[in-house]
C-alpha positions as CSV (number, residue, x, y, z in Angstrom):
1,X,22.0,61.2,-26.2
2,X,25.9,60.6,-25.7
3,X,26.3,61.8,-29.3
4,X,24.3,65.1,-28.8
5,X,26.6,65.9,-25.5
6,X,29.8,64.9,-27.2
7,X,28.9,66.9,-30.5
8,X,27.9,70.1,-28.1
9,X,31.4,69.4,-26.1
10,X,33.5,69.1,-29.3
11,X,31.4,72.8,-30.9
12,X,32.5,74.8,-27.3
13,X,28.6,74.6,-25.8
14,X,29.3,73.9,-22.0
15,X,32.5,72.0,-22.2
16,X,33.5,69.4,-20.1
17,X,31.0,70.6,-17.3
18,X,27.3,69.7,-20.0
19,X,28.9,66.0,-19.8
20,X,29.5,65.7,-16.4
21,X,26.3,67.2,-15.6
22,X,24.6,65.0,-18.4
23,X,26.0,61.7,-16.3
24,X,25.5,63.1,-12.8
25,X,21.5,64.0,-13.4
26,X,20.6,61.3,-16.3
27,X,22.8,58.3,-15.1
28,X,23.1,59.3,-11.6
29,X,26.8,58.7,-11.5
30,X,28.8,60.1,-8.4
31,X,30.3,63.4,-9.2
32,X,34.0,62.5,-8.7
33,X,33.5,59.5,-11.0
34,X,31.7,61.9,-13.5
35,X,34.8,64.3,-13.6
36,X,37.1,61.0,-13.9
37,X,34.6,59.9,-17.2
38,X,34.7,63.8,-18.5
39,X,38.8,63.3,-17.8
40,X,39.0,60.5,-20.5
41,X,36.5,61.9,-23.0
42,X,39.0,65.3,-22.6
43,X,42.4,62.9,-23.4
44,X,40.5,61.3,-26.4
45,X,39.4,64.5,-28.0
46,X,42.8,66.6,-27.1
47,X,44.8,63.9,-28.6
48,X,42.6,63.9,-31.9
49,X,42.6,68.2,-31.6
50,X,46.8,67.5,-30.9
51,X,47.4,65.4,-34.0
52,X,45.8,67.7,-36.8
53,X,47.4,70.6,-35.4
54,X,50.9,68.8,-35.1
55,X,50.1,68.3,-38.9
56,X,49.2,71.5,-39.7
57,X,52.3,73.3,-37.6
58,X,50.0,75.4,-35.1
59,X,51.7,73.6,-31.8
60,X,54.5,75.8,-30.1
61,X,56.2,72.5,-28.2
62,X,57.9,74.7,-25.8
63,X,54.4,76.0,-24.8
64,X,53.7,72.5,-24.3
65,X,56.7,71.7,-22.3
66,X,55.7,74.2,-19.8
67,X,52.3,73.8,-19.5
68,X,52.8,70.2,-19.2
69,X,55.6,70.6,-16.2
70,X,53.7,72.9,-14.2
71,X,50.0,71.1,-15.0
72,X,50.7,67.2,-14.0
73,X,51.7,69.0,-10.3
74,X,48.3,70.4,-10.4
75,X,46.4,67.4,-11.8
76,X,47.9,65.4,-9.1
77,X,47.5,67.4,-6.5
78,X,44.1,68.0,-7.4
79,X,43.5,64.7,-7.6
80,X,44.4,63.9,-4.2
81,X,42.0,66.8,-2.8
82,X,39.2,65.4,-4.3
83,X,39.5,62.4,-3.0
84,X,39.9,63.6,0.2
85,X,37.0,66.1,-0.1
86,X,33.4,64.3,0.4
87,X,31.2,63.5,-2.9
88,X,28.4,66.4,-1.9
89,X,30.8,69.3,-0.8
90,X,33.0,68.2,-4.1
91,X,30.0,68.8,-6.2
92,X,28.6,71.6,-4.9
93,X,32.3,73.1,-5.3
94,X,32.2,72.4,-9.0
95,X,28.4,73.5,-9.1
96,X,29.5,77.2,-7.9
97,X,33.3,77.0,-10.4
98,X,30.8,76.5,-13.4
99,X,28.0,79.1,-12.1
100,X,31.2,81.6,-11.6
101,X,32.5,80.9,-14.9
102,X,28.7,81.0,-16.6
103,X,28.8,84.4,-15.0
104,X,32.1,85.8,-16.3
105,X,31.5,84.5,-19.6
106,X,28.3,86.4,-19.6
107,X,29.5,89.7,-19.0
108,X,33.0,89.3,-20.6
109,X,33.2,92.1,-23.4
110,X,34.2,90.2,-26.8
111,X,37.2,91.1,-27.6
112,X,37.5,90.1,-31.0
């Protein structure tokens, strides 16, 4: 089962949220330890995505460099405020952010 979830991550099919709802409802893991799990399986599969792009030239490093100063701030702080927040409130935050996003992907217009 950890393959099917980590081949439908790795195609686009739910992201990061079909694994840590995979391991909060099948192995009944807390949710802030799900979202620490789903942070690790994210590192792994950037830095494999990071390498073939280095090698085929489609990284702007300057993008990078900013992205990467203004995001750490954020990962820290948000790492602090879910610690803080209780394990039910936190999930039932991250239940509504994925039901919001489900939504606006539905009735985005393609714009390709």
């Amino acid at each position: 089962m950890n393959f099917i979830i980590a081949l439908l991550t790795g195609l686009g099919v739910g992201s990061g949220g079909l694994y840590i709802l995979y391991l909060t409802l099948f192995h009944h893991i807390p949710q802030a330890e799900a979202q620490g799990l789903n942070l690790v399986f994210f590192i792994t599969a950037s830095l494999a995505a990071s390498l073939v792009n280095t090698f085929k030239k489609r990284i702007s490093w300057t993008a990078v460099i900013i992205l990467a100063l203004s995001g750490i701030p954020g990962a820290v702080l948000g790492s602090f405020l879910a610690r803080k927040i209780e394990g039910e409130l936190l999930s039932n935050l991250f239940n509504i952010l994925l039901l919001v996003a489900g939504t606006v992907s539905l009735f985005k217009k393609n714009e390709e």
